[in-house]
C-alpha positions in Angstrom: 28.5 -0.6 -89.4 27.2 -1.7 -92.5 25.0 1.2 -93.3 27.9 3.3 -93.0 30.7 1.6 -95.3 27.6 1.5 -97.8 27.4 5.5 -97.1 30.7 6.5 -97.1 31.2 4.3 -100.5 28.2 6.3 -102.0 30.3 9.5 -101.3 33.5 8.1 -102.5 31.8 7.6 -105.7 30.0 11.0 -106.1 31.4 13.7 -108.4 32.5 15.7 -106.8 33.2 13.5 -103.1 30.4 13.9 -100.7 32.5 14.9 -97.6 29.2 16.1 -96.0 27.7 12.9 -95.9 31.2 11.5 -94.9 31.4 14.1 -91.8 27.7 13.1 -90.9 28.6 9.3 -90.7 31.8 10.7 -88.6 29.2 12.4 -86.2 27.1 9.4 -86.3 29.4 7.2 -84.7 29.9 9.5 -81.9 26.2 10.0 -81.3 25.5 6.0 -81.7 28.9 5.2 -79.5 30.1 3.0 -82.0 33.3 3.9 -81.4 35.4 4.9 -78.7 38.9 7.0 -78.6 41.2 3.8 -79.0 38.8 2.5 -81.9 39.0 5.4 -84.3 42.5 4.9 -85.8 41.8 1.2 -86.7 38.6 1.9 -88.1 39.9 4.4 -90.3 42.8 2.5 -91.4 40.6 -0.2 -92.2 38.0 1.9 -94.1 41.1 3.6 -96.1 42.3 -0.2 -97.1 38.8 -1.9 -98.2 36.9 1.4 -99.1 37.9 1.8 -103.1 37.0 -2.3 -103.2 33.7 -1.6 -101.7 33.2 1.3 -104.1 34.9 -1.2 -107.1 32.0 -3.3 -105.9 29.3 -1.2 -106.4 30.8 -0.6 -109.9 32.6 2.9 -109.3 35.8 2.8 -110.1 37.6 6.0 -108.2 41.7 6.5 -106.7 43.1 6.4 -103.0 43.2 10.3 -102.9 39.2 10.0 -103.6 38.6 7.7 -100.4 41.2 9.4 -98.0 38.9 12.8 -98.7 35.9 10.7 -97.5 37.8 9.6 -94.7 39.2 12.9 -93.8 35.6 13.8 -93.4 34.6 11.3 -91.2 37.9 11.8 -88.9 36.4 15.9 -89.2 32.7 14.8 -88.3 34.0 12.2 -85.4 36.3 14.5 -84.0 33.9 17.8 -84.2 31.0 15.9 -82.6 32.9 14.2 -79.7 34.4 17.7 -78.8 30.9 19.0 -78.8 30.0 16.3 -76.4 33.1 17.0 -74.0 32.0 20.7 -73.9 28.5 19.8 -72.8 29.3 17.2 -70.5 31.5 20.0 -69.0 29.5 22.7 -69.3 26.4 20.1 -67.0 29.1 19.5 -64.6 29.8 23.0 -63.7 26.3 23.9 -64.0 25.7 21.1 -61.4 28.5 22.6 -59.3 27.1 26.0 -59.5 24.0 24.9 -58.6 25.2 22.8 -55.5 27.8 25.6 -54.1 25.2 27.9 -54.2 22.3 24.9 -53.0 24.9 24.6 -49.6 25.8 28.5 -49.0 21.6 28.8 -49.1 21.7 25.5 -46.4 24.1 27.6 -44.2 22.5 30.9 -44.6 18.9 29.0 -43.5 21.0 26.7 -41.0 22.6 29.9 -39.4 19.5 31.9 -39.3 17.8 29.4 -37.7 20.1 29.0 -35.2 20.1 32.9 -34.7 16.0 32.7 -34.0 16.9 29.9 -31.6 19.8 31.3 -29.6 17.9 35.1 -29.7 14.4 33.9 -28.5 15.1 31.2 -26.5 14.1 30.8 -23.0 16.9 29.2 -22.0 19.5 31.6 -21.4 22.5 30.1 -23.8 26.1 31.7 -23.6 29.1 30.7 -25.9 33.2 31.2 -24.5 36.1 30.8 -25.9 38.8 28.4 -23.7 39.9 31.6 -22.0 36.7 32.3 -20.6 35.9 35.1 -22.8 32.4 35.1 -23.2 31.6 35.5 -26.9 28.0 35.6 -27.2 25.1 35.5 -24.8 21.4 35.8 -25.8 18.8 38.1 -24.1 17.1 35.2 -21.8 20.9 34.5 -20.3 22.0 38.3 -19.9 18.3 38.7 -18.3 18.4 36.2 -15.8 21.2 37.9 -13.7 20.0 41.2 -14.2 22.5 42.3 -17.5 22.0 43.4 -20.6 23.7 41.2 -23.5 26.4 44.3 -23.9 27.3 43.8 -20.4 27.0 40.3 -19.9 30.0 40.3 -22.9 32.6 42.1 -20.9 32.0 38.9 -17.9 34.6 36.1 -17.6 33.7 32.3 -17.2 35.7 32.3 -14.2 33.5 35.4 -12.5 30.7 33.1 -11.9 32.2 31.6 -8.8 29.8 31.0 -6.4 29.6 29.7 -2.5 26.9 27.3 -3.3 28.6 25.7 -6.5 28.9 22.0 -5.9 32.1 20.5 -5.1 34.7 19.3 -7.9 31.7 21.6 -10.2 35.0 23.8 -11.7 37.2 20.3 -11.9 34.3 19.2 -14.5 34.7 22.6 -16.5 38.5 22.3 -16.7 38.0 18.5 -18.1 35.9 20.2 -20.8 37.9 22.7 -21.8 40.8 20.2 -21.9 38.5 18.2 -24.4 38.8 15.0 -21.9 34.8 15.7 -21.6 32.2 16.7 -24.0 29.4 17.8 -22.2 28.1 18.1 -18.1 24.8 18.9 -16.2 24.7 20.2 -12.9 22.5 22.3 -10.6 24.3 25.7 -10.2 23.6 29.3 -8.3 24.5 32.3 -10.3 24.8 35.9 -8.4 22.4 37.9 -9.6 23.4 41.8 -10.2 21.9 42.9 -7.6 23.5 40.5 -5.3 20.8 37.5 -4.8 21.5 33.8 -5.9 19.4 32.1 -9.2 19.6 28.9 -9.0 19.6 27.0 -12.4 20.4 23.6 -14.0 23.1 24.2 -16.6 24.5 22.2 -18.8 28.0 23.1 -20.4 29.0 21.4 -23.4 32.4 21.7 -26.0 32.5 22.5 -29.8 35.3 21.5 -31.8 37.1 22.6 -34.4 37.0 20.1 -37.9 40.7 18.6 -36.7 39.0 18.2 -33.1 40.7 20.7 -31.4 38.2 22.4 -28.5 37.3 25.9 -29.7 34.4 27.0 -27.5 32.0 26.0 -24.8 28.2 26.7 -24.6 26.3 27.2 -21.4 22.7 26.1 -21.4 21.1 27.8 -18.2 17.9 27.2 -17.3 15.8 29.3 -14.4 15.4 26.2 -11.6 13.5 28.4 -9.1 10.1 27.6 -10.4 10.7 24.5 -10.5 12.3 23.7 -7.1 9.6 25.9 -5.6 7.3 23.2 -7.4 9.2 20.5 -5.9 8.9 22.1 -2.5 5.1 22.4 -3.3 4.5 19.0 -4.3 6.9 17.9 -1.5 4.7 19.6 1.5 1.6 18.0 -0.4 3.0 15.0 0.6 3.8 14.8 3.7 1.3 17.0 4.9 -2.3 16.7 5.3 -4.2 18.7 3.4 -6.8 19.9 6.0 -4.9 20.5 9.1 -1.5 21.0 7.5 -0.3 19.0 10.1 2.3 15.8 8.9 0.6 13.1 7.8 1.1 9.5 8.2 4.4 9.7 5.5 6.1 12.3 7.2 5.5 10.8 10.8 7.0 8.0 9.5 10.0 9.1 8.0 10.0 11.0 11.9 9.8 7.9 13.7 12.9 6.8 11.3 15.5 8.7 12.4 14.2 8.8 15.8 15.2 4.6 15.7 18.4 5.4 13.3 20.0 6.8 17.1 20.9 3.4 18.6 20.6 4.6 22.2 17.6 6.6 21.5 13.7 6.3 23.5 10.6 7.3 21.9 7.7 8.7 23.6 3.9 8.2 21.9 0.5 9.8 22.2 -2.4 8.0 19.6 -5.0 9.8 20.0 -8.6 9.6 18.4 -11.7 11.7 18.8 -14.6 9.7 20.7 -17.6 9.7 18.9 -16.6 11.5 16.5 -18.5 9.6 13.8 -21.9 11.5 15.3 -20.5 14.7 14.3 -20.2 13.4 11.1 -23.1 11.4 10.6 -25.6 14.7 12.8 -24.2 17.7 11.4 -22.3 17.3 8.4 -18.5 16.3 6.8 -18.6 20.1 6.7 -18.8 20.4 10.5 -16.7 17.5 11.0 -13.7 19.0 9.0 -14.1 22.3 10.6 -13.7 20.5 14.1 -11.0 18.6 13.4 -8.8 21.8 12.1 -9.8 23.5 15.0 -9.0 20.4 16.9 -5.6 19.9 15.1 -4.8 23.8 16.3 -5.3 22.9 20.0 -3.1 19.8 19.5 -0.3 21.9 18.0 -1.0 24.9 20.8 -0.6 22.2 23.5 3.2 20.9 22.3 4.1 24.5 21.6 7.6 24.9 22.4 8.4 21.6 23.3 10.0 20.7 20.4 7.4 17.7 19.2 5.8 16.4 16.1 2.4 16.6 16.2 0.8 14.6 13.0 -2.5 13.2 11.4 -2.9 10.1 10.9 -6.2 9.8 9.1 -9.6 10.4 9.8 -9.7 11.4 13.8 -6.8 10.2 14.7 -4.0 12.4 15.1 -0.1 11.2 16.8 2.5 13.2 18.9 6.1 11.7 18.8 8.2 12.6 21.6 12.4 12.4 21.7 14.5 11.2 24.2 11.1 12.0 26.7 12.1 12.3 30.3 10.7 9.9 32.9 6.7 10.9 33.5 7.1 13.2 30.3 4.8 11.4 27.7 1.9 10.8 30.5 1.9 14.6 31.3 1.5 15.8 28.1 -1.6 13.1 27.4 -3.0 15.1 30.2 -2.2 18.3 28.9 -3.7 17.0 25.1 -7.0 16.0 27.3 -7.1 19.7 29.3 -6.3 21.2 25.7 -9.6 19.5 24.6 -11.6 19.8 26.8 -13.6 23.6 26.3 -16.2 23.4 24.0 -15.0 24.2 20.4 -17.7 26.7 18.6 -18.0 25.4 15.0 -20.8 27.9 12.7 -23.7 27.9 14.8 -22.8 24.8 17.0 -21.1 24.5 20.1 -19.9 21.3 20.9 -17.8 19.3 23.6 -15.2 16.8 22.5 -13.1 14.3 24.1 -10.1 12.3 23.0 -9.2 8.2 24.0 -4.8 8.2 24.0 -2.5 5.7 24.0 0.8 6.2 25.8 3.6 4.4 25.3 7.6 5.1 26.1 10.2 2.8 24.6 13.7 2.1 24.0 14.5 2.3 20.2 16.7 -0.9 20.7 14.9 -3.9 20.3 12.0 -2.2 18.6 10.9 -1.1 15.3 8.6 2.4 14.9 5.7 -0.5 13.2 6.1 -1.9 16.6 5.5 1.5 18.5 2.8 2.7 16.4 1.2 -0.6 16.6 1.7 -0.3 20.5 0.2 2.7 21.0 -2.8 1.7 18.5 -4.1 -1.2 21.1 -3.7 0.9 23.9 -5.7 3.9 22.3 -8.4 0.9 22.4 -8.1 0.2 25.7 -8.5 4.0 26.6 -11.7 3.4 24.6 -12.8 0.3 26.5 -11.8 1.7 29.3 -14.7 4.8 29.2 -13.0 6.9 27.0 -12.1 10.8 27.3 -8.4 9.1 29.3 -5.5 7.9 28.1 -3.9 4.6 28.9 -0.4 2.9 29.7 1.2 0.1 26.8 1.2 -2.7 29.2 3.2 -5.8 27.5 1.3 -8.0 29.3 -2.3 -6.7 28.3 -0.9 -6.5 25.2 -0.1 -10.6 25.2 -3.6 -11.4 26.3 -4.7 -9.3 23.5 -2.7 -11.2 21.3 -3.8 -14.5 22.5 -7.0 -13.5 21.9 -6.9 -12.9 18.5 -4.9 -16.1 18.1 -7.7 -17.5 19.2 -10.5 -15.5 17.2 -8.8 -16.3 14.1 -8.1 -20.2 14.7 -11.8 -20.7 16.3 -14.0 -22.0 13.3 -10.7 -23.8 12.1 -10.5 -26.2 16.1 -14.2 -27.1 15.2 -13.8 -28.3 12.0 -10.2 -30.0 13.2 -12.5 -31.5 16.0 -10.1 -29.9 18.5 -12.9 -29.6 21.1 -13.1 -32.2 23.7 -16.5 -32.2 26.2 -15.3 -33.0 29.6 -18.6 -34.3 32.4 -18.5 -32.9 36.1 -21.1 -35.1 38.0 -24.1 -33.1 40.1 -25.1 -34.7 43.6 -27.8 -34.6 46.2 -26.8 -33.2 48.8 -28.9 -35.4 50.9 -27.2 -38.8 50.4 -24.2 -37.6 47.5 -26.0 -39.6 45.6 -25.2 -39.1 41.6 -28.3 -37.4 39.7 -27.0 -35.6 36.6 -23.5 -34.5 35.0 -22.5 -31.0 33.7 -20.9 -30.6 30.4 -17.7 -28.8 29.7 -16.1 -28.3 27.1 -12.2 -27.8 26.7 -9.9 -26.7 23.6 -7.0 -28.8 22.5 -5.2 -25.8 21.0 -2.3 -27.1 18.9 -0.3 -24.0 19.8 -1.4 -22.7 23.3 -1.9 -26.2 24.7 -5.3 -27.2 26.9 -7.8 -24.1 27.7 -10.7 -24.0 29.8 -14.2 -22.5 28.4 -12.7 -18.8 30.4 -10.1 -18.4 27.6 -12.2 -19.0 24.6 -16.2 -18.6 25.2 -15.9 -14.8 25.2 -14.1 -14.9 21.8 -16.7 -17.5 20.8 -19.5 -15.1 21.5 -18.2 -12.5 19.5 -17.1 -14.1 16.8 -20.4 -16.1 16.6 -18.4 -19.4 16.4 -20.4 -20.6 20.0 -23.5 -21.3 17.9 -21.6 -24.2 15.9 -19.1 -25.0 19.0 -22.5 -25.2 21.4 -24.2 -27.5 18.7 -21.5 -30.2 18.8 -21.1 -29.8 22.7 -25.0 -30.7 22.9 -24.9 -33.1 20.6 -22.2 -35.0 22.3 -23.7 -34.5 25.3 -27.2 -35.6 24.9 -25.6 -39.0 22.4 -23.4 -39.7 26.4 -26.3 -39.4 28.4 -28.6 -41.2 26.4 -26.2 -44.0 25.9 -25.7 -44.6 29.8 -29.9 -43.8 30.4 -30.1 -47.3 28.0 -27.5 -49.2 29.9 -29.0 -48.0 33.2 -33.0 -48.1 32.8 -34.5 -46.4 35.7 -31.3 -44.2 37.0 -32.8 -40.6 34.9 -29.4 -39.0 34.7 -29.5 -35.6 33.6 -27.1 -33.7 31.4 -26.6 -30.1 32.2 -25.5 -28.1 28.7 -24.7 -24.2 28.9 -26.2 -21.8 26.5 -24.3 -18.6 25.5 -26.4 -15.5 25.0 -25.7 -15.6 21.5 -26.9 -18.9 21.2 -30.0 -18.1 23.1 -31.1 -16.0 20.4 -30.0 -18.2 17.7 -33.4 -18.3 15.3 -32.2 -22.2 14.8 -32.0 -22.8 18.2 -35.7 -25.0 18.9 -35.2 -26.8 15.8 -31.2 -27.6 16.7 -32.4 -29.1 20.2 -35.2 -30.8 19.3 -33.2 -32.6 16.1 -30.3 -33.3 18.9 -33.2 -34.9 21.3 -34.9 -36.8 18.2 -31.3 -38.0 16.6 -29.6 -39.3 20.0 -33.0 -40.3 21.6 -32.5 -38.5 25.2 -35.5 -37.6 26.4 -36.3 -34.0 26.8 -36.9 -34.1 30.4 -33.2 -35.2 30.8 -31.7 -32.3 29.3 -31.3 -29.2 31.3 -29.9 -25.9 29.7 -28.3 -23.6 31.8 -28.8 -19.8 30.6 -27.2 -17.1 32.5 -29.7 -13.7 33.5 -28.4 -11.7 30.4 -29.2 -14.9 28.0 -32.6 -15.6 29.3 -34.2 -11.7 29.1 -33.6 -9.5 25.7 -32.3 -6.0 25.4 -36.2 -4.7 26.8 -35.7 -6.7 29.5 -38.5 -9.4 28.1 -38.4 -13.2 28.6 -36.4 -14.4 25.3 -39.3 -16.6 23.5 -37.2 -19.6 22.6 -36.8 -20.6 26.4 -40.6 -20.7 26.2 -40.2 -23.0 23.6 -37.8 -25.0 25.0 -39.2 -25.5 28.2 -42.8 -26.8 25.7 -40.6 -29.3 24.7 -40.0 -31.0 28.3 -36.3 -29.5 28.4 -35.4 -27.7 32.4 -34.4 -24.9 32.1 -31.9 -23.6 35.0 -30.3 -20.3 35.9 -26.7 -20.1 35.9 -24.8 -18.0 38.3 -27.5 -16.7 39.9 -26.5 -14.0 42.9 -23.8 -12.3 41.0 -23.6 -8.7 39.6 -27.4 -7.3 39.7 -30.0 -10.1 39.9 -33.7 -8.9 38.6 -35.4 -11.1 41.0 -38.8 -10.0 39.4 -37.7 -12.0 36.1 -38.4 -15.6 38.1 -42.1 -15.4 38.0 -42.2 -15.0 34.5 -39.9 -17.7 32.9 -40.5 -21.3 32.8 -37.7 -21.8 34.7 -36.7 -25.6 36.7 -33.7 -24.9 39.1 -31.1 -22.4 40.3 -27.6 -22.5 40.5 -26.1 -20.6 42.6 -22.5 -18.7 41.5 -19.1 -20.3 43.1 -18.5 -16.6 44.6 -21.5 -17.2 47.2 -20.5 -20.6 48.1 -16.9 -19.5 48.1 -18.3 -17.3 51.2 -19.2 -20.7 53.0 -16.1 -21.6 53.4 -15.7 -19.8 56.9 -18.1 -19.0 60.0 -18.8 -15.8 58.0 -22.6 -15.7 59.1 -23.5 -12.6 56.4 -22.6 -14.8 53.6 -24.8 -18.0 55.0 -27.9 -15.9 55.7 -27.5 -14.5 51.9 -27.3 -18.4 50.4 -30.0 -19.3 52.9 -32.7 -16.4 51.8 -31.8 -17.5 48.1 -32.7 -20.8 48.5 -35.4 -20.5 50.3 -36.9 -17.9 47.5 -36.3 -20.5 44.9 -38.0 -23.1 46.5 -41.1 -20.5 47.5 -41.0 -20.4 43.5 -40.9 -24.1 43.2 -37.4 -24.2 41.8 -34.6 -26.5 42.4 -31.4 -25.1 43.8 -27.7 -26.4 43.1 -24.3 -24.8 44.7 -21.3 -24.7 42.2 -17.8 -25.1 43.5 -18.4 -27.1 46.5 -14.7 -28.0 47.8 -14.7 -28.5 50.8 -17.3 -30.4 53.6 -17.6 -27.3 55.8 -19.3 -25.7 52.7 -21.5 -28.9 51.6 -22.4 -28.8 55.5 -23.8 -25.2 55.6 -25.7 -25.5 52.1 -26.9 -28.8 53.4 -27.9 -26.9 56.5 -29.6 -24.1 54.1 -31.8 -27.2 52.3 -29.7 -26.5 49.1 -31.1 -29.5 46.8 -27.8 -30.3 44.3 -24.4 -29.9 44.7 -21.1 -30.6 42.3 -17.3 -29.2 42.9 -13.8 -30.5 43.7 -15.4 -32.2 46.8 -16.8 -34.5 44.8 -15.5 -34.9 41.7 -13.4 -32.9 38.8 -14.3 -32.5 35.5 -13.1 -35.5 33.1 -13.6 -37.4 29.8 -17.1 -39.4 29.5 -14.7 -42.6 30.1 -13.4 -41.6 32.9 -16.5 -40.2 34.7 -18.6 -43.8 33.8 -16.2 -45.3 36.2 -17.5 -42.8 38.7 -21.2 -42.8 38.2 -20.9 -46.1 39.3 -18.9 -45.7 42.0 -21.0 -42.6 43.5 -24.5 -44.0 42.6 -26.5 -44.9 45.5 
């Protein structure tokens, strides 16, 4: 402020008073904001009081009436420019305003245009009511859809749209929005079209409020839904049908067999049924081929259950299903044989013509106690046992069958697991002359110590063996036990040449290993070869030509005899024995099973066997001996060896040392 008292002092003292500088230091202020409204009067009071000393000061001597001019002029300047400033502050605010009011009508112009283009061109169709039900405004897409134009549609109430198929408590929902206790809801209603079909749509009906919240209309948002519910359909049929035959597939024939079993009193007939051979098709003539013969197949199928009222499905590949309600007694196994008649004429596929047949499983059930996994399971095996049965037939579920089945499996699956566990057990039979019953050699046995299924004989388990190729491992340890027993009671008995008898499956037969597993057996346990015998059946001793298998060759090289198990069952080659190295005979327990009575057929047969063994210099041995009527006659016959119940049943080693003692001569 110093700069001014020093100004306004200069213009005090000027002749005459400078009241334009005193107005500029007035304006000054204002532009600077030294001062505000409530400052002014003490400034100026204060500048009157001390301004003629300032001026005294500066050595001008002038009166009061001098400086109150000067500050009249800086009052003038303050008050002039601050009253410039208010106008331009007010003026920028209006300005401001004029520009925003007419910023927001432009906003709301754009806003409703937009909406205009939205509501016009849509493709939904979009109608707006008042809470009469006065419809105020439709667009083209809406007015369209039922077959109005938009001048028509405007003359239609809310409340005309009734229609049958609107979903219950649908009208409820609208009178909840128009009382404002909802805001908006979707649902799937039909429309009556103007010329008197349904469109079904999804709509969704939603209230606008007035600024206090008051409801003032409702828009309608419909939407066309018949594209997309024929879509659903579409994608629904792809789903559960298959896409060659057009038959159900294995979805829908589930969701069948589900509310077959939801009726708790229900039955359920099955047909599984799978082409035979129909992998040659395939594999001779093409996929083409093959999916031309199974649609024409899938047509016979559906011709044959015509009427009847039955699902006829595919379950994959070749095999196709036929589900049967509530089947009457004898029902399901007529129409297998119908399915088979259906099949049988050859089907003419392009340039071929070829004949088909069909393996079915059968199966009729009680939905109680059941579950349709179960049935279709069911019927699966038994479609198997068609196959194994010759095929082009169909078979009967037979619970029974169906246990063995099971068993066998069990025992499949646990096989390689008992070996390793050491759950086999090798039981000794001992093998007598029939000349004095004196003991010459043992058989070995094995048995299975199942955990679950309890003690079982080699019937249960060698078959399963075989397949599984488990009896190469199980017949190692069974020969080495063997030849280890025999060998140990050979050195506590020097001179006594007790022979072990092993079996050999045909798998093991032609094991590549099999020379090198017997003769490490022979060199680790120290038995010597001509001790061992291995007892091969017809089908383990010839290969699939029907030529000597070469390891039995080798075999015999090494000193081993080699005998003939259950010889004189099923169809005997008798032109075979010449050509093998072959020791001894033994004839099957079915033969010597005929001994048992006077029967004279059945002695003549033993007698000419034994007689052509020993004309081949071979040994003969009868199995099964059990009683002394039948040791008499092969005795009788000059049968050479005998073992059976008559003499002794198979044991543990322990247990048959004690009798090797006792029936040595």
């Amino acid at each position: 402020m110093r700069w001014a008292a020093l100004r306004l002092a200069a213009a005090t003292a000027a002749e005459p008073v400078d009241t334009r500088t005193a107005r500029s230091v007035g304006a000054s202020l204002v532009d600077n904001d030294l001062l505000d409204g409530e400052a002014l009067p003490l400034t100026v009071s204060a500048l009157c009081t001390h301004l003629p000393d300032v001026a005294a000061g500066l050595g001008v001597t002038r009166n009061v009436t001098a400086a109150r001019a000067v500050m009249s002029a800086v009052v003038s300047g303050y008050v002039g420019r601050m009253r410039d400033r208010i106008l331009s502050e007010q003026e920028t605010v209006r300005q401001a305003e004029v520009t925003a009011r007419k910023q927001t009508q432009d906003a709301l112009l754009s806003s409703e245009a937009r909406f205009r283009a939205i509501f016009e061109n849509s493709g939904v169709g979009i109608g707006i009511a008042d809470m009469t039900g006065r419809i105020v405004d439709v667009n083209e897409a809406f007015a369209s859809m039922l077959g109005y134009t938009v001048e028509e549609f405007l003359h239609i109430n809310v409340s005309d749209f009734v229609h049958p198929d609107d979903v219950q408590g649908m009208w409820e929902l609208y009178a909840d929005i128009i009382a404002g206790n909802r805001e908006s809801v979707r649902i799937e209603k039909s429309y009556r079209h103007r010329d008197g079909s349904s469109v079904l749509t999804d709509l969704t009906a939603s209230l606008i409020r007035s600024p206090d919240g008051a409801p003032l209309y409702t828009v309608a948002m419909a939407e066309d839904a018949r594209t997309r519910r024929e879509m659903q359909d579409r994608l629904r049929h792809q789903a559960t049908h298959d896409p060659l035959t057009g038959l159900p597939n294995r979805t829908m024939v589930n969701d069948r067999l589900a509310e077959l079993f939801a009726r708790p009193n229900g039955r359920i007939g099955v047909c599984y049924l799978d082409v035979d051979n129909f992998k040659v098709v395939n594999d001779r003539l093409g996929h083409d081929v093959g999916d031309k013969l199974l649609l024409a197949l899938s047509g016979r199928l559906h011709s044959s259950v015509s009427g009847r009222g039955h699902m006829v499905g595919r379950m994959g590949g070749d095999e196709f299903v036929i589900l049967v309600e509530d089947p009457p007694e004898g029902e399901v196994a007529d129409l297998a044989d119908s399915v088979l008649a259906a099949l049988a004429p050859p089907f003419d596929v392009d340039e071929h013509r070829l004949v088909v047949s069909a393996s079915i499983g059968v199966v009729e059930a009680s939905v109680a106690g059941t579950t349709p996994a179960d049935v279709l399971k069911s019927a699966d095996v038994t479609l198997y046992w068609a196959k194994a049965d010759g095929r082009n037939r169909w078979a009967r579920y037979d619970p029974e069958r169906a246990a063995g089945d099971m068993t066998r499996y069990t025992l499949s699956a646990t096989l390689a697991a008992g070996i390793e566990r050491e759950e086999f057990e090798v039981e000794y039979q001992p093998i007598v002359r029939l000349s004095d019953s004196g003991v010459v050699g043992v058989e070995a046995l094995v048995r299975w110590n199942h955990p679950t299924l309890g003690r079982l004989g080699p019937d249960r388990f060698i078959e399963v063996a075989e397949e599984t190729g488990a009896i190469v491992p199980l017949g190692r340890h069974v020969l080495r036990e063997a030849c280890a027993r025999a060998a140990e009671w050979n050195a506590a008995h020097p001179g006594a040449d007790l022979f072990v008898s092993v079996n050999l499956a045909v798998r093991q037969a032609h094991d590549p290993a099999l020379v090198s597993d017997v003769a490490d057996v022979l060199a680790e346990t120290g038995l010597p070869a001509r001790l061992l015998q291995l007892e091969l059946t017809e089908s383990a001793l010839l290969g699939p030509a029907g030529r000597p298998v070469d390891a039995i060759s080798a075999l015999a090289g090494l000193g081993i005899h080699i005998a003939v198990d259950d010889f004189g069952t099923g169809y005997s080659n008798l032109g075979y024995l010449p050509r093998l190295p072959l020791h001894s005979l033994k004839l099957a327990g079915v033969l010597v099973e005929g001994l048992r009575g006077p029967a004279a057929g059945a002695g003549r047969i033993v007698t000419s066997l034994i007689a052509l063994a020993h004309s081949l210099g071979l040994t003969v041995t009868g199995e099964g001996v059990e009683t002394t009527a039948q040791a008499a006659q092969l005795r009788a016959a000059r049968c050479d060896l005998a073992q059976g119940w008559l003499y002794a049943r198979s044991a543990p080693w322990n247990k048959v040392v004690a009798e090797l003692d006792r029936l040595r001569p």
